[in-house]
C-alpha angles and dihedrals in degrees: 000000000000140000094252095050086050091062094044089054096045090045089050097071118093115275091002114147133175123244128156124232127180092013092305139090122271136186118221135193114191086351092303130114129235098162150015144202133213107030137165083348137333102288093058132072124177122223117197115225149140119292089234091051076038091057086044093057103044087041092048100025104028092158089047105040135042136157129257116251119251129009097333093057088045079055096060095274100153114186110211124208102225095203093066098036121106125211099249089047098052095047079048096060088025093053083048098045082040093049089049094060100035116094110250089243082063115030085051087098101043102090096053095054101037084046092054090045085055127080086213139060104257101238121264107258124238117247081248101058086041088054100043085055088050089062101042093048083052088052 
């Protein structure tokens, strides 16, 4: 995948728009990111997730995914290596970071359509993941 595929996929989700923040690129949702391009050089992105979808991805995906270092990879802060990611993979972990900053009212729709972009079923959430979105979507 490129950097260029990457912002095509994370703009093609409803209401995204591109902003930049810290000198790179960032996709926001209601003013709020769930992704960026660009860091720490070209060939990485960042999808912002839960710690349990973030376990998911480095179990499942370990030369894709990979957490941030410090307290932002501990929140759920996954850096991506472009170069190894596939195009059905990376809507995947874009449509859940997406899903976590978009207000409910909004992200409803969301499953239906990223499961129908996709060639595979998305995977069932734990209660604990449900309820870890719940609370970040209370914050």
């Amino acid at each position: 995948m490129t950097p260029n595929d990457f912002r095509k996929l994370a703009l093609s989700f409803p209401e995204t728009e591109e902003r930049a923040h810290m000198n790179h690129p960032d996709f926001r949702v209601a003013g709020k990111i769930f992704a960026t391009l660009g860091y720490p050089n070209t060939d990485r992105a960042m999808v912002k997730v839960t710690p349990v979808e973030q376990e998911m991805l480095v179990r499942d995906e370990p030369s894709i995914f990979s957490p941030v270092n410090g307290a932002w990879g501990r929140q759920g802060c996954t850096s991506v290596n472009l170069k190894a990611a596939k195009k059905t993979t990376m809507r995947r972990a874009l449509a859940a970071a997406w899903q976590l900053a978009a207000p409910e009212n909004l992200s409803r729709g969301l499953p239906d359509k990223a499961a129908a972009a996709s060639p595979q079923q998305p995977r069932k959430r734990s209660a604990r993941a449900r309820d870890q979105r719940r609370r970040a979507r209370a914050k």
